[in-house]
N, C-alpha and C positions, 0 to 999 in steps of 0.2 A: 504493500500500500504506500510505502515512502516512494514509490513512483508515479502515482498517480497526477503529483503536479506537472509532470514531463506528458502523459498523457495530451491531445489532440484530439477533439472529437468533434465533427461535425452532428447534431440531432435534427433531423427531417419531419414533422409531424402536424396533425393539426392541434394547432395553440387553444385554451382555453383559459377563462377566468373562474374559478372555485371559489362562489361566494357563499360563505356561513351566515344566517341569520341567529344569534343565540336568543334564548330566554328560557321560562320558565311555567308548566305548566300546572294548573291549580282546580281546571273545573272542566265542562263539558258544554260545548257551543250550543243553548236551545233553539237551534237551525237545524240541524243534522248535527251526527252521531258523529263529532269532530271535536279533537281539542282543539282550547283556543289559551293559542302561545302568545304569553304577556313580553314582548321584544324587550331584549334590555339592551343588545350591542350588533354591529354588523361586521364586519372582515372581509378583507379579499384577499386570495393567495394563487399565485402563480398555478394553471394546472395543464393536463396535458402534454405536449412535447414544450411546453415554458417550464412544465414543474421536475421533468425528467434532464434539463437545463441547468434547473436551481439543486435537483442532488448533484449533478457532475461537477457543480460550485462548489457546494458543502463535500464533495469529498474531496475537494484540493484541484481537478480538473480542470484543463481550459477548454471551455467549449462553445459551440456556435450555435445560435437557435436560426432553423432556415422553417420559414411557415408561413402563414396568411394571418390577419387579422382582418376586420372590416373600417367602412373609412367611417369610426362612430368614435366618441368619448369612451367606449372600454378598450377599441383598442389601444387608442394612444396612453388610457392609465397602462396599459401592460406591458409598453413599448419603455415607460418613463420607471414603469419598476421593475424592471431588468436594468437599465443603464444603472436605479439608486442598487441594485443589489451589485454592481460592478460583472453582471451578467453580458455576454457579446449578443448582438440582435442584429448581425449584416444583415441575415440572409430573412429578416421580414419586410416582407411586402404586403403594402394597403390593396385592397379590391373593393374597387365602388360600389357600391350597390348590395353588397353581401355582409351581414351584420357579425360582429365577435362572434364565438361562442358563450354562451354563459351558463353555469350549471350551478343553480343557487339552490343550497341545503337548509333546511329549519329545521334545528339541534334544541330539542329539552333534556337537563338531566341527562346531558352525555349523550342521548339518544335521538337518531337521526328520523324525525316527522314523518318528514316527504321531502322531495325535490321536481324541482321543474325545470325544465331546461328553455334557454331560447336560442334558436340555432337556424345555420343553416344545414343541410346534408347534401346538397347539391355538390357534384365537382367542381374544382375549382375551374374559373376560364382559363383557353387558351393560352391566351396572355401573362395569365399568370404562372402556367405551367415552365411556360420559356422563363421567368423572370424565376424561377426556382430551380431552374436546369441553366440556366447563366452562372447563376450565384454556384453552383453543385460546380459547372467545368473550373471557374477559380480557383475554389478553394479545395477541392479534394486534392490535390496534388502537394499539399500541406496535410493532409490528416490521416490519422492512426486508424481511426473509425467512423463507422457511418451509424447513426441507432434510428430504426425506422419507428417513431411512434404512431402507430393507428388507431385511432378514436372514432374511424367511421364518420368522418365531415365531411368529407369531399377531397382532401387534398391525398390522399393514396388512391390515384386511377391507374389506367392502364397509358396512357401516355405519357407520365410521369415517370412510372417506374420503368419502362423500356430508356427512354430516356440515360437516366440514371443508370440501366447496366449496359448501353453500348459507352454511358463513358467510363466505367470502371472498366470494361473490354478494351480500353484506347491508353490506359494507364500500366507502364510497367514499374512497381513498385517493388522493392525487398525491404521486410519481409510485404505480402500485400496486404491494403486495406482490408480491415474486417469489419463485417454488415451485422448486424444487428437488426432483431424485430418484435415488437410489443404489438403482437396483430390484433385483426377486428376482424372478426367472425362475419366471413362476405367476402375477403379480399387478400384469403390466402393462395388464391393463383396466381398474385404478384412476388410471393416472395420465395420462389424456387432458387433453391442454391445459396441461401444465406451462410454463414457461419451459425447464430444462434436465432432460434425463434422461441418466444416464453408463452405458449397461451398460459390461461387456466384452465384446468380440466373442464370445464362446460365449454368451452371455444376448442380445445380438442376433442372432447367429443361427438359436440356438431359437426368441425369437419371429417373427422372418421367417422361417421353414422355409427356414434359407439357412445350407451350410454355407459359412466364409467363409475363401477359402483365398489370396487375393489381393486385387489393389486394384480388380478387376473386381466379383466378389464382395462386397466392403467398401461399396463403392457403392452397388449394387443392395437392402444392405441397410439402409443410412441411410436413402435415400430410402425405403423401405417402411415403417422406424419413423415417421420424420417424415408422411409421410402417413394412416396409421394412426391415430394419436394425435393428431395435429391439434397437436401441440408446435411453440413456437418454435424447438428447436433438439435435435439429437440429437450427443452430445460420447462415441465408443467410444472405449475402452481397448483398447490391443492389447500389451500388456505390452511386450517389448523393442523391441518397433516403434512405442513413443509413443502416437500417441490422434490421432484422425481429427475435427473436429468439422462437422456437417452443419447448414447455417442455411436458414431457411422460404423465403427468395428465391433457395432455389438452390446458393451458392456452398458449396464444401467447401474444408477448409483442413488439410492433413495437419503433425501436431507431431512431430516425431522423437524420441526419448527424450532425457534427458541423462543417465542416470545412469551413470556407469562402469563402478559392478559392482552387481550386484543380489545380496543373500544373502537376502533375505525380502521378500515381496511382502502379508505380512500387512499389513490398515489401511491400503494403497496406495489402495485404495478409497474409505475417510473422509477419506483427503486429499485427493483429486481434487476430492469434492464440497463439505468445506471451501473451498478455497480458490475453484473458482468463482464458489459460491453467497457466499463474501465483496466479490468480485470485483467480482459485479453488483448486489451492495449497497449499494454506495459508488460507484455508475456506471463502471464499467468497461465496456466494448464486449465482445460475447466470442468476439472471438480475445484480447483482451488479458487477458482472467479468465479461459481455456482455455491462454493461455502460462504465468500462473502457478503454476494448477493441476499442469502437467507438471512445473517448475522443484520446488516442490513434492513430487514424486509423488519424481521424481527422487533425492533426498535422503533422502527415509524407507526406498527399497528398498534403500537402501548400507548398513541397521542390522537387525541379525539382533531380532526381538521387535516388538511394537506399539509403533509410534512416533508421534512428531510434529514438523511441522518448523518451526521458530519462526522469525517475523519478518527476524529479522537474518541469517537461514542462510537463507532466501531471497531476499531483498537480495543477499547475495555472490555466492549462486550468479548471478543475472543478471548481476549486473556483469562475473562472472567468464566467463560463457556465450558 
């Protein structure tokens, strides 16, 4: 992990803003069979391929957020709080007409209400695809890695990612760039041939028509991603049961969780694929970039809101594991 400031990482993804409303709930709405939450404060935290940004920050990385916002007041707050977190944001670009994402949570009592989202899911334009494969031909020939975050908005199509692998085809690098992917359930025909792909076992069981109810199951559907995709390695999440990773020669290697207690499992996701895709950046093997990842994961689900889990509270936790 002392290498991870030497680390380079380019992150591809669609950007979001994670807004918590907190308060506190006392009675029952005489409307409908709803609580009604007394607001006491509001918060906004980096999420999406910005929050998978903000862990490769906190764990000492330099990295690049390349994505879309819209041309509104949340994008530019997300633009303005990456630059105050000393976060890099070359590679975002405005699109007219297409609003941020927004994904606002109502938390009583630690516990998350309901959420609503407001969004676009449309692909992104044209235009904006070239202005993310411009920004992608500059800078990859500077970077260690690529981490594909997919959150299903629009910015993972299929002209994008052809894109992006005739210029990794055009690149002769040692050692080469390594890919990374945080998929979305709908648009894993894009990511054949990655180094690491993380579903959670409901997004690989969808795409293997495999429901996955144990470690017979769990199995049968690693091997089917890995073979499918022609990936080096298939790394599932299985929330309180840790994360299973599946490698091209075969061997499977089951991580247990660490976390004690889990209140939010929000951005659990951004940190997995943070810390892996730092992992193999900086030569880590990966079961050893898949331990930290978990150590990791571990940490951020103990804190109610989008989190991230820094260097030195990773360090402890191992030491302390």
């Amino acid at each position: 992990m002392d290498r991870f400031p030497n680390a380079r990482i380019a992150v591809l993804g669609d950007i979001i803003m994670d807004e918590f409303i907190w308060g506190d709930v006392s009675r029952i709405s005489p409307e409908a069979p709803v609580p009604v939450v007394d607001v006491e404060r509001e918060t906004r935290l980096l999420g999406g391929a910005a929050n998978v940004v903000r862990n490769m920050g906190a764990l000492g990385a330099d990295a690049i957020l390349c994505g879309i916002v819209g041309d509104d007041a949340m994008g530019a707050e997300i633009v303005s709080e990456l630059k105050r977190m000393g976060l890099r944001s070359d590679g975002v670009a405005v699109e007219n007409g297409r609003p941020t994402s927004i994904k606002t949570r109502v938390v009583a009592q630690n516990q998350q209400i309901v959420r609503y989202d407001r969004e676009s899911t449309a692909e992104i334009q044209a235009e904006s695809v070239q202005k993310m494969l411009d920004f992608a031909s500059s800078a990859f020939p500077d970077i260690d890695a690529v981490v594909i975050s997919d959150y299903g908005k629009g910015l993972i199509s299929e002209p994008l990612m052809k894109g992006l692998k005739s210029l990794k085809g055009k690149m002769s690098m040692a050692p080469p760039m390594i890919v990374t992917v945080d998929p979305k359930t709908g648009n894993f025909e894009h990511y054949a041939g990655v180094d690491v792909i993380t579903p959670n076992h409901h997004e690989a069981g969808h795409f293997c028509g495999i429901q996955i109810v144990d470690e017979i199951t769990l199995k049968k559907a690693g091997r089917k991603m890995l073979d499918a995709l022609h990936c080096r390695s298939v790394l599932i999440t299985q929330g309180k049961d840790g994360m299973t990773l599946f490698e091209r020669d075969g061997e499977i290697t089951h991580i247990p969780t660490v976390a004690k207690k889990v209140f939010d499992v929000t951005g659990a996701g951004d940190t997995v694929i943070s810390a892996i895709s730092l992992g193999l950046a900086v030569g880590m093997d990966l079961k050893a970039a898949a331990y930290v990842a978990n150590i990791a994961a571990g940490i951020v689900v103990g804190e109610v809101g989008t989190s991230a889990a820094t260097a030195d509270a990773v360090k402890t936790a191992i030491m302390t594991a």
